[in-house]
C-alpha positions as CSV (number, residue, x, y, z in Angstrom):
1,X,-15.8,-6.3,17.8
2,X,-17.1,-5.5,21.5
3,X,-14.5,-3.2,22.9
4,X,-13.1,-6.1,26.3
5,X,-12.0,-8.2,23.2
6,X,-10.0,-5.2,20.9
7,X,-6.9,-6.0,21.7
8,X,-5.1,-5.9,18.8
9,X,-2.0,-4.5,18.2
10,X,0.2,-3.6,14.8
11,X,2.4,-0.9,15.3
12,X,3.4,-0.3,11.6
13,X,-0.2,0.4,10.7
14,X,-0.1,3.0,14.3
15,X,3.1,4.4,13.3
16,X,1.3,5.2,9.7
17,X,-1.7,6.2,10.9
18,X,0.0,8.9,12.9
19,X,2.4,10.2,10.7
20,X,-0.4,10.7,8.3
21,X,-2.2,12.4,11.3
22,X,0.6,14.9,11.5
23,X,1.0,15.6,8.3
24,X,-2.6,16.8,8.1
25,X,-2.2,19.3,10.9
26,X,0.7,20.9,9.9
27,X,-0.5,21.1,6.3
28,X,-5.0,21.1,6.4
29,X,-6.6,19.2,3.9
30,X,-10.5,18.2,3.2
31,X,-11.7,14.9,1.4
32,X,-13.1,15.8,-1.9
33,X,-14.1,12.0,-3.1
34,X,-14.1,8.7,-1.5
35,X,-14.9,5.5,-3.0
36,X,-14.9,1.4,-2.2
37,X,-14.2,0.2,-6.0
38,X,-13.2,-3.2,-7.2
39,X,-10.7,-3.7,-6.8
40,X,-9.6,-0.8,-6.5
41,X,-10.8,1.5,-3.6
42,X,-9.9,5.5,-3.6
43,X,-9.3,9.0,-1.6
44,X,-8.8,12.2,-3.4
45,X,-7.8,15.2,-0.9
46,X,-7.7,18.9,-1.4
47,X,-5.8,21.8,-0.3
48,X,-7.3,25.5,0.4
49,X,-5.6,26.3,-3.1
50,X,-7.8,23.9,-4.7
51,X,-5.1,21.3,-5.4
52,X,-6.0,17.3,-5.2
53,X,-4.6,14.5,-4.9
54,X,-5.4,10.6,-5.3
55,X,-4.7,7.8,-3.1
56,X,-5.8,3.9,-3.9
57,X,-6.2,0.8,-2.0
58,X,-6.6,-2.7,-2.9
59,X,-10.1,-3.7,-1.9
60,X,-9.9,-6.8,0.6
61,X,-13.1,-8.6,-0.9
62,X,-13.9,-12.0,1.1
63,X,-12.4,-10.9,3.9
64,X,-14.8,-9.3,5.6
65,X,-16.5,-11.4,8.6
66,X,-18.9,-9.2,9.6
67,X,-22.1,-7.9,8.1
68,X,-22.1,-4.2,9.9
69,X,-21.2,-1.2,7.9
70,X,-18.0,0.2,7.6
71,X,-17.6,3.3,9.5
72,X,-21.2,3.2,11.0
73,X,-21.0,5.2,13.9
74,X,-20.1,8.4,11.1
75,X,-22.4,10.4,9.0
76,X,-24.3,8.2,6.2
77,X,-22.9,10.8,3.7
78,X,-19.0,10.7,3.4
79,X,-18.7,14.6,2.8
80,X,-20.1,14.9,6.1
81,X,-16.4,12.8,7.2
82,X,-14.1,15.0,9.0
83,X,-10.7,13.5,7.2
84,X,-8.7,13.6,10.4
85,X,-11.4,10.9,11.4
86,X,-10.0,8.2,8.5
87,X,-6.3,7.5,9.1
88,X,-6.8,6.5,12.8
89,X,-9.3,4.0,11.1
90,X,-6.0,1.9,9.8
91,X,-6.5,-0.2,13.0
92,X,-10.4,-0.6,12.8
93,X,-11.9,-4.3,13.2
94,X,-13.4,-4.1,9.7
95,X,-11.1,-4.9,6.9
96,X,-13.1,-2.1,4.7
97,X,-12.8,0.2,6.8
98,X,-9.5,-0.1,6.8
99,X,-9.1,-0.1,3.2
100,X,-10.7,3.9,3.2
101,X,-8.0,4.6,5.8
102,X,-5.2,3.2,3.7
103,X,-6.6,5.0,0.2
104,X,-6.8,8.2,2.4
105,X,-3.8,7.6,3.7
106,X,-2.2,7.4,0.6
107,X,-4.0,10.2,-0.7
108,X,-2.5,12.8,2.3
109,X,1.5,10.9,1.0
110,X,0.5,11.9,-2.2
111,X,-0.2,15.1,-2.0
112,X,2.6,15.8,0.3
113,X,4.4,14.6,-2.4
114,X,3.2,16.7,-5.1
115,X,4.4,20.0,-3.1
116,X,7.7,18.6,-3.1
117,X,7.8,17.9,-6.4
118,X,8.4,14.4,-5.7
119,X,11.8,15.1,-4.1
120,X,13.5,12.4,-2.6
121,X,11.7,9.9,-4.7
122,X,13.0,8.2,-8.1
123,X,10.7,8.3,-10.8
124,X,10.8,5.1,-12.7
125,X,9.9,3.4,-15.8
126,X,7.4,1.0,-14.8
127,X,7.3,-2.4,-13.1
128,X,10.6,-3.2,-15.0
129,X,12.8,-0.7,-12.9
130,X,12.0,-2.7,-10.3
131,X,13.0,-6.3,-11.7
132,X,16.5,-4.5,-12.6
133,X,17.2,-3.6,-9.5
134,X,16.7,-6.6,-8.3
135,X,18.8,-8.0,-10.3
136,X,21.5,-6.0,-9.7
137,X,21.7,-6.8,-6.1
138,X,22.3,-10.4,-7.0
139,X,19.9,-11.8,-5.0
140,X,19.6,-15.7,-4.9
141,X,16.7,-16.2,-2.6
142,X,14.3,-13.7,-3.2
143,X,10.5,-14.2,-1.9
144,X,7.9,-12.5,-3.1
145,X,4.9,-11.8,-0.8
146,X,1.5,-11.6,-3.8
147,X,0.8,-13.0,-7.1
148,X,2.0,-9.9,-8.7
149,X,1.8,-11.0,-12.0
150,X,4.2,-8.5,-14.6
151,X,6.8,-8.4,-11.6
152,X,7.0,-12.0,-11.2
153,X,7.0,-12.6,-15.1
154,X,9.4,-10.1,-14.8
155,X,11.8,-11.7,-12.1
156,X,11.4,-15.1,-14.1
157,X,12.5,-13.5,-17.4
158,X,15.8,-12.7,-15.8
159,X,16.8,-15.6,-14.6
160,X,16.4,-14.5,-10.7
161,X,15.8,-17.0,-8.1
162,X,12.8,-16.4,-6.5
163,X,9.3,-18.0,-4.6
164,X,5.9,-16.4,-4.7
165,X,3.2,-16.7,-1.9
166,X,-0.4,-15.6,-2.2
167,X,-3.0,-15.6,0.3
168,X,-5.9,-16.3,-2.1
169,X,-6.2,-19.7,-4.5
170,X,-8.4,-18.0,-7.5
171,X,-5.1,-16.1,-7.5
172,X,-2.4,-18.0,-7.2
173,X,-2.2,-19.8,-10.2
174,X,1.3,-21.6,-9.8
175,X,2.3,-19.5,-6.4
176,X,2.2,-21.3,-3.2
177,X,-0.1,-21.0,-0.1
178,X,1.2,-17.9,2.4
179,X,0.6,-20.6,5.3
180,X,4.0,-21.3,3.7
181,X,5.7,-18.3,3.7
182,X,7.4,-18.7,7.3
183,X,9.6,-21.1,6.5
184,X,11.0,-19.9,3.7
185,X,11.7,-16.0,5.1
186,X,14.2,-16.4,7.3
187,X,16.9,-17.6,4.4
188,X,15.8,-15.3,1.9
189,X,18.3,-12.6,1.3
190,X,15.8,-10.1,-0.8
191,X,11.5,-10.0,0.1
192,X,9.4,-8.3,-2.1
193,X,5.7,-7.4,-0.7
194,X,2.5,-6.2,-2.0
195,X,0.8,-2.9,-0.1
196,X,-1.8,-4.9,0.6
197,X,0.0,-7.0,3.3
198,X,-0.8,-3.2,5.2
199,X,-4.8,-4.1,5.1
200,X,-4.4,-7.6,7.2
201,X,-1.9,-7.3,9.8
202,X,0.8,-9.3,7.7
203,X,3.2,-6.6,7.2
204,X,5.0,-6.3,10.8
205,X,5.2,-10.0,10.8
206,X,6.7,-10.5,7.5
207,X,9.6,-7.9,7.9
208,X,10.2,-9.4,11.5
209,X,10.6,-13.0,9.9
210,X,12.8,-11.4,7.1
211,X,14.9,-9.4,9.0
212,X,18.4,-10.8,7.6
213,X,16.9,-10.1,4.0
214,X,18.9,-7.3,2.2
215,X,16.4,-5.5,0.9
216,X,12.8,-5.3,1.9
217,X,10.3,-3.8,-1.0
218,X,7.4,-2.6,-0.6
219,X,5.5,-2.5,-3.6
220,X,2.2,-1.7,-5.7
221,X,-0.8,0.9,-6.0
222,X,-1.4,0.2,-1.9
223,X,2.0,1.1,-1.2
224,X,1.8,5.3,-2.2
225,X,2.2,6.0,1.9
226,X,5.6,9.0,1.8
227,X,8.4,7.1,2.2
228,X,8.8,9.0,5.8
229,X,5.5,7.8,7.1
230,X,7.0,4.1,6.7
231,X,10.5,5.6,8.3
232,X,11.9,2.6,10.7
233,X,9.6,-0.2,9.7
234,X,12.1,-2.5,8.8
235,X,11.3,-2.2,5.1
236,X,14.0,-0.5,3.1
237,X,12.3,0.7,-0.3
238,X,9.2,1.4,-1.7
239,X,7.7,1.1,-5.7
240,X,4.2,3.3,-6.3
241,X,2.9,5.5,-8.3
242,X,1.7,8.4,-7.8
243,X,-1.2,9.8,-10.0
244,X,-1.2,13.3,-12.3
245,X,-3.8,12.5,-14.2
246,X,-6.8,12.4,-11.9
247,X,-10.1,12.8,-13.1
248,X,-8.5,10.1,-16.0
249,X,-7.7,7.8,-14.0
250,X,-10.8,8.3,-11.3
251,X,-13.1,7.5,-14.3
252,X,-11.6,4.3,-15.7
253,X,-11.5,3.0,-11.9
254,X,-15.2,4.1,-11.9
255,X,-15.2,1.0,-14.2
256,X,-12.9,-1.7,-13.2
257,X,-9.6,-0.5,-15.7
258,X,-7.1,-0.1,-13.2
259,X,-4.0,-2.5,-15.8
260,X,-2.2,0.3,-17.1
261,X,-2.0,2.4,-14.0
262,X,1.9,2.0,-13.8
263,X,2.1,2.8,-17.4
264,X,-0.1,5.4,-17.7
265,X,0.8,7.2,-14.6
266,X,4.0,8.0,-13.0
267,X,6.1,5.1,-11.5
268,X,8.7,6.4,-8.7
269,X,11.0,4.2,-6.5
270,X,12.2,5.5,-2.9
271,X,14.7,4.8,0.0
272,X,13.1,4.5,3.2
273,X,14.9,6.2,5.4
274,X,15.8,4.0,8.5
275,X,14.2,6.4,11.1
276,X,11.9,9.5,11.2
């Protein structure tokens, strides 16, 4: 986009973008791999001490309306890539370019994580944690933003009351159309949303729409930004993983087999703390 029409605006995604920023310069890190997948996309990072750590996006295929390359005015090879260079890129025109950002994003969370031992965060037995607490909250008009298929199985097993919206009709197989979704937010007492609502500009708008809901989740492999970076959002928890098993887990995304990432790896659920 020519630079009289970039006017855009989404300050969750610039409220990320420099947190991450921030948390690079007062702890360095250099990108050690970096990789559009499908459909999963991925960062790994690395300390002077040789320690890594692996962040993952969901890769926006179809939505990209332009044929330039991502990142085109940096170095054809990515370990040319200074990494302070990627998370500003959250707000970039094309939607793969943002997807890097995100993955990197989530790569810098993650390994900030790591040093803390995942402090502050509650590590969780899978996808089912979530459905629980749900249900303990006694939600009766829950909306789910995403086909996410085992959660939504999940909510229906217990009996909760909820509606799903998905932006994309190969996936929606029984959910509605997100054109939808408006009218149904501003009575729904609990939202659940899918980290990729942080690749399109969705996000902000959602939680504004939603802001009577009691709790506002966050959820999903997109979602592994530290639950400080997302600090005053509007969202109030956040369901990721985070990865130990790296080169495992780099390889079978190498080939599509991303299914039993929340099994395989380590599940947490966090509080996000109101403010900074």
């Amino acid at each position: 986009m020519q630079s009289e029409r970039r006017w855009a605006r989404d300050a969750v995604l610039e409220t990320l973008a420099t947190r991450a920023g921030d948390a690079l310069a007062a702890y360095p890190l250099i990108l050690d791999d970096l990789s559009l997948g499908q459909p999963i996309s991925w960062a790994v990072v690395r300390d002077a001490a040789g320690r890594r750590a692996l962040g993952t996006a969901l890769t926006p295929v179809g939505e990209c309306a332009t044929s330039a390359e991502p990142c085109a005015d940096l170095p054809s090879d990515w370990r040319d890539w200074p990494l302070a260079a990627l998370p500003p890129r959250l707000m970039a025109d094309h939607p793969l370019e943002r997807c890097l950002a995100l993955a990197t994003v989530n790569a810098i969370a993650q390994h900030r994580l790591a040093r803390e031992e995942l402090a502050g965060v509650e590590q969780v037995a899978g996808r089912g944690h979530v459905v629980r607490w749900v249900a303990a909250q006694a939600a009766r008009r829950v909306v789910v933003i995403g086909n996410l298929g085992p959660l939504v199985a999940g909510l229906s097993a217990a009996g909760i009351p909820h509606v799903v919206f998905e932006r994309h009709p190969h996936q929606r197989a029984g959910a509605w159309s997100d054109a939808q979704e408006w009218a149904w937010l501003e009575q729904a007492d609990g939202l659940i949303l899918t980290g990729a609502t942080l690749l399109n500009h969705t996000l902000a708008p959602l939680l504004a729409l939603a802001r009577t809901a009691r709790f506002r989740v966050l959820v999903g492999f997109s979602a592994q930004a530290h639950p400080t970076f997302l600090a005053g959002c509007g969202l109030t928890h956040v369901f990721s993983v985070h990865v130990r098993q790296l080169e495992r887990l780099r390889r079978a995304l190498q080939i599509a087999r991303w299914q039993t990432l929340f099994e395989h790896e380590t599940s947490y659920f966090a509080r996000i703390p109101s403010t900074e």
